[in-house]
N, C-alpha and C positions, 0 to 999 in steps of 0.2 A: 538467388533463392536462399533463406535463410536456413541452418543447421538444421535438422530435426533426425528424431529417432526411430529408427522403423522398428516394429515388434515382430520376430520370430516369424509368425505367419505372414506377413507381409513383406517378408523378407525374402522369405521362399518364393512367395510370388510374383516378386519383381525379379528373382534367378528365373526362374521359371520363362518368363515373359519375355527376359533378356537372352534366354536361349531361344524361346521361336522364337525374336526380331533376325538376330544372328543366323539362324537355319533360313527364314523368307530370305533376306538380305541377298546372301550366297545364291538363292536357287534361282533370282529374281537378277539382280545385278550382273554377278559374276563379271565384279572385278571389273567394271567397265570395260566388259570385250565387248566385240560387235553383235553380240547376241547369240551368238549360234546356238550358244549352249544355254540359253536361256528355258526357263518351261515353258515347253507347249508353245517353242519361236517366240517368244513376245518380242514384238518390233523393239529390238535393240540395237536399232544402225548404229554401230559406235559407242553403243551405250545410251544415246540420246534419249531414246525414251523409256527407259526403265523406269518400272514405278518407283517411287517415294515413300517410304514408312513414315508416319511423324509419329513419336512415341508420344502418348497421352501423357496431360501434366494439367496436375490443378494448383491452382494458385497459392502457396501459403499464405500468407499475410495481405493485404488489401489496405491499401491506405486511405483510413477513413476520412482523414485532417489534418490537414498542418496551421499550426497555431504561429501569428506573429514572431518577428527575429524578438531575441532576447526573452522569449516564455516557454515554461513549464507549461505540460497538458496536466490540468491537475480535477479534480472532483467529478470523476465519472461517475457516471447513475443513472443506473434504467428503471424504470419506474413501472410496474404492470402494465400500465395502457400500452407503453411500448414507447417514453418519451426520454432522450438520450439527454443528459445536463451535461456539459462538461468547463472546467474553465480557465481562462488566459492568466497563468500568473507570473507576476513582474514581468510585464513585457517591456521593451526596449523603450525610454522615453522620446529617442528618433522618430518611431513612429509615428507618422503625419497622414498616412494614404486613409481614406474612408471608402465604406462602400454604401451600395443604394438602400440594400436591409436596413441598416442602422444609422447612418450619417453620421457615426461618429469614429474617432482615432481610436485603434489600440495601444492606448499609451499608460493605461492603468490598470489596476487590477479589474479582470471584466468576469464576471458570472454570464452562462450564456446556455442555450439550449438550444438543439437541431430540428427547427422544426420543420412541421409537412411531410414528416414519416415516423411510420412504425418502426422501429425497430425489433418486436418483437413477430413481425411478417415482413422478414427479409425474401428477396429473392436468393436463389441457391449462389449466385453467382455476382457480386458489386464489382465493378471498375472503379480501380482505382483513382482516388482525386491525382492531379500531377504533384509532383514537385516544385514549389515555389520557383519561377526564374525572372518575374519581374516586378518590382519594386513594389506593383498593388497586392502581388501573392505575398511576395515574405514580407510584405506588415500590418496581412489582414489575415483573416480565416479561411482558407481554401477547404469546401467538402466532397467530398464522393454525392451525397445523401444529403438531399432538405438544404434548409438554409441558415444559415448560423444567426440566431437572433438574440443580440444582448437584453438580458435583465435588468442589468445593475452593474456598475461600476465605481472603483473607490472616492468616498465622498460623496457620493448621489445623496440626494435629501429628500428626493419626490415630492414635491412641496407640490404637487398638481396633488394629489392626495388629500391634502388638508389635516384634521389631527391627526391620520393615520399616516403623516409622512415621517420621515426620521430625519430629525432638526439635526444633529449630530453628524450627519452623515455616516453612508456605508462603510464598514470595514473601517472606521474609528473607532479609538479604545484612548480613554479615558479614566486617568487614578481615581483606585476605589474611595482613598481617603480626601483627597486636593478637588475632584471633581475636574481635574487639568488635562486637557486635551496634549496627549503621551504622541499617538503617530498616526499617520493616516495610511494604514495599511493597504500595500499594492500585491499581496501573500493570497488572493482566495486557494483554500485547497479543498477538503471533502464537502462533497453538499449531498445532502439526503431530503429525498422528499415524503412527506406524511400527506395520502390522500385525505380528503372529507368527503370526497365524491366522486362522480365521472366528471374527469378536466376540471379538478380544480383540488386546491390541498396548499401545504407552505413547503417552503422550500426552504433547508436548514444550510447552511455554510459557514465552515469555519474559516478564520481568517489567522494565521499561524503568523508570529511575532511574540513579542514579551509589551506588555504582558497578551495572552492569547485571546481571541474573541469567536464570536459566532452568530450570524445575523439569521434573522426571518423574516421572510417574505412570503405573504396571501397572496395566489395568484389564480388564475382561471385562464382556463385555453377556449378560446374560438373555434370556429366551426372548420375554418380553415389551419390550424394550428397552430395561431400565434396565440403569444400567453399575457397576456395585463396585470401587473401589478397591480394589489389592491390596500396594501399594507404593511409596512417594513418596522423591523426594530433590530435592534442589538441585543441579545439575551443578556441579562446582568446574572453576571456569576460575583457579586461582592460578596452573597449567604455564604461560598465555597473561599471566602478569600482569595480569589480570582482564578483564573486561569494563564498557563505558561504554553504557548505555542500551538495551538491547537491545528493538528495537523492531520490526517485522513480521518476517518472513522467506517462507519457503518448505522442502519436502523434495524434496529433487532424485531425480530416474528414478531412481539406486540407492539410496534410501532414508535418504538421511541429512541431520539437520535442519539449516539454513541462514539462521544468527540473523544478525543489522542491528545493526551500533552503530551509532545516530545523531549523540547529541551528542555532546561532546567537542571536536569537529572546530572550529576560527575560519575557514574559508576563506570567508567573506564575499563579496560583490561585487567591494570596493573592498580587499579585504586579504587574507593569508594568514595563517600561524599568527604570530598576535600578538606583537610584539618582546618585550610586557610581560608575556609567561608568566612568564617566572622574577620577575616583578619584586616585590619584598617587598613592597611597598603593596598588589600586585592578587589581591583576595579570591575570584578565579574560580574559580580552582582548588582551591579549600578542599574542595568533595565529591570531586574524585577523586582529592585526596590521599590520603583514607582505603583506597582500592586500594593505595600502594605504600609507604605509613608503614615505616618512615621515611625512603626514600627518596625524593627531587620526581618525581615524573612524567614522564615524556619522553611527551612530546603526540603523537609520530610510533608510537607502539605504540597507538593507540587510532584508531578509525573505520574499520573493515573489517566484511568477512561474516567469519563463522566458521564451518567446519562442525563438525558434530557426528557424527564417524568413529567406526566400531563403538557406533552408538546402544543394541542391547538390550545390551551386556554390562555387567558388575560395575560399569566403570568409565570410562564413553564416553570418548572422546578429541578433542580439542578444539585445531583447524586453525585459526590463520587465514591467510586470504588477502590478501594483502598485494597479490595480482596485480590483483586486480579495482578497485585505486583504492581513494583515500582521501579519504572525503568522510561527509556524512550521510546513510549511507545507511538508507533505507525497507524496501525488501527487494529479493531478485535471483531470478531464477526463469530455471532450466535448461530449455532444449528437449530436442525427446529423441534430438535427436544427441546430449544426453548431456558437449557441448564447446561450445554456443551460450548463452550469457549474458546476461542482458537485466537492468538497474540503475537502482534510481532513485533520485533523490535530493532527499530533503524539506525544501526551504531556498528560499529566495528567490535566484533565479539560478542556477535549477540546471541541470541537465544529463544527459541523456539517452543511457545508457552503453551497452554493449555489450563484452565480453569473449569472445575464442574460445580455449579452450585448445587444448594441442597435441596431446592425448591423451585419449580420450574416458572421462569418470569422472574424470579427474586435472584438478583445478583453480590447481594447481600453479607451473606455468606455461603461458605464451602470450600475446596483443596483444588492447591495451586501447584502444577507438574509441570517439567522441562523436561526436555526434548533431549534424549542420549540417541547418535546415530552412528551407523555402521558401514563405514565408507566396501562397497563394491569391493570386488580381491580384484587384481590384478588390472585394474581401471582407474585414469584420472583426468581422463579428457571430460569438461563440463558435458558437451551433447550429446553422451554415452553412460556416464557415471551417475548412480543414483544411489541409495540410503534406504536401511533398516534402519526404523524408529521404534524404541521403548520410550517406556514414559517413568522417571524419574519422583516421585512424591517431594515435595518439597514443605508444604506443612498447611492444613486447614487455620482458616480464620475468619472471622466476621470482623465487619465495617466497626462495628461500637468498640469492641477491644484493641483495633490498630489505631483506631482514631484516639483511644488515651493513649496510646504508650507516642503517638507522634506528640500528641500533647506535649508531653515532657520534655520537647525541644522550642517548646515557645518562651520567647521572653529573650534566649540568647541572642547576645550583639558583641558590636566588637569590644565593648570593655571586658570581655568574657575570654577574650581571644589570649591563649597560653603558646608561647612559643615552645615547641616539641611535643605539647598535649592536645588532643583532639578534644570537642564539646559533642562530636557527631561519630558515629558507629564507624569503627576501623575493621582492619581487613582482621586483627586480632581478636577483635568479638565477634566477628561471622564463624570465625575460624573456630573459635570455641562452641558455639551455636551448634555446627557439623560436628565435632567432634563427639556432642552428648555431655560437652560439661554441665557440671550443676548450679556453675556462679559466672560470672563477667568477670571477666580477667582485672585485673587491677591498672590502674592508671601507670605503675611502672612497668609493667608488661604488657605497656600498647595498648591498653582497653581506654573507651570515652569515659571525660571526667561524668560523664550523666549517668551509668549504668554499673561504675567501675562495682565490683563483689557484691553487685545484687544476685537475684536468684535468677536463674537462665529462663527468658524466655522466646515466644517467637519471634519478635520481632524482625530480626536477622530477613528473616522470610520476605516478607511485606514493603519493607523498607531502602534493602539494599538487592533486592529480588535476582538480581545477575550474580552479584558473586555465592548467594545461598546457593544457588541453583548450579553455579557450576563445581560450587566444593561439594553440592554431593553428588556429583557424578554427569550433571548435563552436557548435553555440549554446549558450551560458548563459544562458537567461532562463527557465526554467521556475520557476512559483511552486506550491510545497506539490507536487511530483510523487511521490503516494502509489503503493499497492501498484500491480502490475503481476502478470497470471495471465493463464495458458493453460490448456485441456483437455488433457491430455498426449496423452486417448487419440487426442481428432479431431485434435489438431494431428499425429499418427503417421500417420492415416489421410488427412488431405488434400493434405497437403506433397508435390509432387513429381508430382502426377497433372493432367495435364490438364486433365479434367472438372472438374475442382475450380474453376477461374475462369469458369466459361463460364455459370454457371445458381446463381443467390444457393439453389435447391432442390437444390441436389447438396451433396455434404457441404466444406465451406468450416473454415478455422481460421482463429482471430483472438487476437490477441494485446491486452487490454484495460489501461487506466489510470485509475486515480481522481485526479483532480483536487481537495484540497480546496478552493482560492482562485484563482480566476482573478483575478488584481488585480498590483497592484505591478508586475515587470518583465514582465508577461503584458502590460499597456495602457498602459506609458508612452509611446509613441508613437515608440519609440527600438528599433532592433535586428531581429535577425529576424523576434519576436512583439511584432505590433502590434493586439492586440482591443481590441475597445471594452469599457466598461467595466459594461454594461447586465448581465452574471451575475456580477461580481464575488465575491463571498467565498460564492455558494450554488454553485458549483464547477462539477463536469461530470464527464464519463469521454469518453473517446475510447479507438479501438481501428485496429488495424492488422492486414491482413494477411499472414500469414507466406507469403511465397513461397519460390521453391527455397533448398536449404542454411538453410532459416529464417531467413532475411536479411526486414529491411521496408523497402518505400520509399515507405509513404505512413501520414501516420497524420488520422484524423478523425473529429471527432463523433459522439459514439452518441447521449447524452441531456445533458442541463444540464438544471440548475436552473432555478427560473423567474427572471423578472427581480429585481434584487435590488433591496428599497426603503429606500435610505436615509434616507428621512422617519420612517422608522417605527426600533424601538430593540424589543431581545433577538429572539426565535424568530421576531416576526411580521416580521423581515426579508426571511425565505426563507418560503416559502407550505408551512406542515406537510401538505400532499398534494403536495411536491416534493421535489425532491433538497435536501438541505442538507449541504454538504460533504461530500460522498464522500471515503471513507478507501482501502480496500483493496475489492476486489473478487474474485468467484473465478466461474470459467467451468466451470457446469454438463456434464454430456455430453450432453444434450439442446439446448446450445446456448444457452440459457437463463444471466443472470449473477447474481449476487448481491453485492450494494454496502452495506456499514456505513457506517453516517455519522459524524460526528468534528465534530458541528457544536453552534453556541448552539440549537437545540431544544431544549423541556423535556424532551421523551423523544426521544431520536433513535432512529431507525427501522434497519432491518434490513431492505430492498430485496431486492427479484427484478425483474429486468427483462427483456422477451421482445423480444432484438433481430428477430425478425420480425413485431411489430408497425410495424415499420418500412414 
């Protein structure tokens, strides 16, 4: 059974309960004599038939799925009807086994869906799928639930489609400028679907590499619950000058999808966007140069959310937001004010974002805050330890004003490249930025030759968004801070009402997080978070409470992994009846969550976990 937290009253009642077991136990057994002294003589010749207490226990975790050797559970998504996506990514190119649903290998990136069940009319109670033990389990899909039925896999072209097939193939990404086919991406990760109707609507997926992509597919479900494609593309992000890794996301209240560029971004700990971008020796930038061939890169056009505005039409449109920070992000999920923002960000020291725009639906513009937390007194065990959160200001801004001042870093390339002089924002001009200077430091005192004793502006904020946010006061220590999900419907239902704090049985929202590594700046014994080191890299989720305006001021442990054992080397680190790195998470309407894993297991799992086994 994995870790979890009991609350106060449930505490009591399990002392409680462990005290009558203990008093029956005694009156009933007694110590396996012959009974004499049993109550009321119960035939205890010997002991022999003494009753038996079994202490009630309900199941934590239920193992929804195990995906393919060598694959990420990646793009969970429950969709109203109650229809679960979820999908195979980089599985093992060994993979040879097929099964009778699909007749084909999981040897590629696969997009996939459970069907033949609700998932939003569960029964109280799933058995678990097994744990893979032969060669057809670990290199196919094993489910609790329905049956795992592929959509799409990397390169499909669906040429039984006709125009509406994609020549190009799935999850391929192609220079904006060359029109050259770059990789054929085996990365699916977040997929969001946009209804049109009952059983049927597209299904958005991103495909995470350099440069980043994101496909759609029309599709319609049968009577039975299988789904047909009826139309595929690759959304072109060339209007945005491409995308960089497009890795979780979310579809916001008014239906439009909400991709993550992760990499791209250097804002490191100890650094921001590296002086040696342009630098002719340094080979980093070689993949996403193929994005702006033959132009170099401006590194400040890459690490944002993007949405994806007018999703069903001919030709989606493709936003990004430049307001909500620029960092590595995981993904961002809107509340249903509709102007409440909530961000993570999957790096080592990262940071715990929140954005509110000014206009509900318009993510446009409005003020970007970080997360200052207040580690527990006298507690550092992860499955006990939890956080007071304030929230930090960081600085308002709209899309039009950050997109010039990014301007002002186009054109540089490496003939531009100064050895000891930055072209891009150093840790010197953030630093001034916090500090409330009125100019940019000068070139001999650390400042970029682009900004050196201009007049201060925000930039710092927008741009370099981790070190603004932690020089004025946020935490940056968060390690691997994955997906972030809420019920939209309970979080609409419980926000705001009284009843809702007063009885864990009244309808409550929670706002959850996947954790996959608690390690590195989580337990160096330095900064706001200071855990021990005992779950290390078999991760955790924790969750928050949404109170009024959907603001949180507390966040704390749901489940962790069990103890992680360093003696030991590959899967049997983390105990494969526990959590092993949790990736993304998604909050049932039953209240009930669902956790992919992102970890060294041979098959990693596809979780449900029932926070009122708590």
């Amino acid at each position: 059974m994995s870790t979890i937290v009991p609350n106060k009253k449930q505490h009591h009642k399990t002392k409680l309960s462990l005290l009558s077991l203990s008093v029956l136990l005694a009156l009933t057994a007694c110590d396996g004599d012959d009974g004499a002294s049993g109550v009321d003589g119960i035939d205890g010749t010997n002991g022999a038939d003494a009753p038996i207490v079994d202490i009630p226990s309900t199941p934590v975790l239920t193992r929804l799925a195990t995906v393919p050797a060598g694959a990420e559970v990646t793009g969970a998504f429950l969709t109203d009807e109650g229809d679960l996506f979820f999908n195979v990514q980089h599985p093992s190119d060994a993979n040879i086994e097929t099964d009778k649903v699909n007749g084909k290998a999981f040897n590629k990136g696969t997009v996939g869906v459970l069907r033949g069940v609700n998932f939003n009319n569960l029964p109280k109670t799933v058995v678990s799928s097994p744990v893979p033990s032969s060669d057809f389990e670990r290199q196919t899909v094993i489910s609790a639930l329905g049956e795992y039925q592929i959509l799409g896999q990397t390169n499909d072209t669906f040429a039984e489609l006709g125009d509406k097939s994609l020549a190009k193939g799935l999850g391929v990404h192609y220079g904006i400028i060359t029109d050259e086919k770059i990789i054929e991406n085996n990365a699916p990760d977040f997929n969001g679907f946009v209804s049109t109707g009952e059983g049927e609507g597209y299904l958005f997926t991103n495909w995470e590499s350099y440069p980043g992509g994101m496909s759609r597919m029309k599709m319609e479900k049968g009577d039975l619950g299988s789904w047909s494609v009826k139309e595929a593309m690759m959304i072109d992000f060339s209007k945005v000058g491409g995308t960089a890794a497009n890795c979780f996301g979310s579809v916001s209240p008014w239906g439009t999808p909400l991709t993550s560029e992760e990499w791209i971004v250097n804002t490191t700990v100890d650094s921001t966007t590296s002086p040696s971008w342009n630098d002719p020796s340094n080979t980093d930038t070689d993949g996403i140069e193929a994005l702006t061939a033959p132009d170099f890169p401006n590194p400040y056009r890459y690490g944002y959310i993007a949405e994806i505005t007018e999703p069903t039409s001919a030709e989606p449109v493709v936003v990004k937001h430049y307001t909500i920070g620029r960092y590595e992000h995981e993904n961002s999920t809107v509340m249903p004010d509709r102007k409440t923002v909530y961000a993570s960000q999957d790096d080592t020291g990262g940071v715990l974002f929140k954005f509110i725009a000014d206009t509900p639906e318009d993510l446009s513009s409005g003020i970007l805050y970080g997360a200052k937390l207040k580690q527990d007194k006298m507690s550092s065990d992860p499955a006990t330890t939890g956080f007071d959160v304030t929230w930090v200001e960081v600085a308002r801004g709209d899309n039009t004003t950050i997109e010039a001042w990014i301007a002002e870093y186009d054109g540089i390339d490496t003939d531009d490249y100064d050895t000891g002089r930055s072209s891009y924002m150093t840790l010197e001009d953030v630093q001034a930025w916090a500090n409330g200077d009125t100019t940019y430091p000068s070139v001999e005192n650390g400042g970029s030759t682009v900004t050196a004793g201009q007049p201060m502006d925000d930039r710092a904020a927008f741009l370099e968004s981790r070190q603004a946010a932690k020089m004025k006061g946020a935490t940056a220590e968060w390690r691997k801070l994955e997906g972030i999900s809420i019920n939209h419907d309970r979080a609409l239902e419980a926000v705001g009402k009284e009843e809702a704090v007063a009885d864990e049985d009244v309808m409550q929202a929670f706002m959850y997080y996947g954790i996959a590594d608690i390690d590195k700046t989580m337990i160096d014994g330095e900064g706001d978070i200071q855990l021990s080191a005992r779950v290390k890299d078999c991760g955790g989720v924790y969750r928050s409470k949404l109170e009024e305006n959907y603001n949180i001021s507390r966040i704390d442990p749901v489940i962790m992994g069990g103890t992680y054992r360093s003696s030991l080397t590959g899967a049997e680190r983390c105990d494969v009846n526990q959590l092993s790195q949790p990736d993304n998470v998604i909050v049932m309407r039953d209240g009930r969550i669902i956790i992919g894993e992102d970890g060294f297991q041979e098959n990693n799992t596809l979780w449900m976990y029932d926070p009122k086994s708590k």
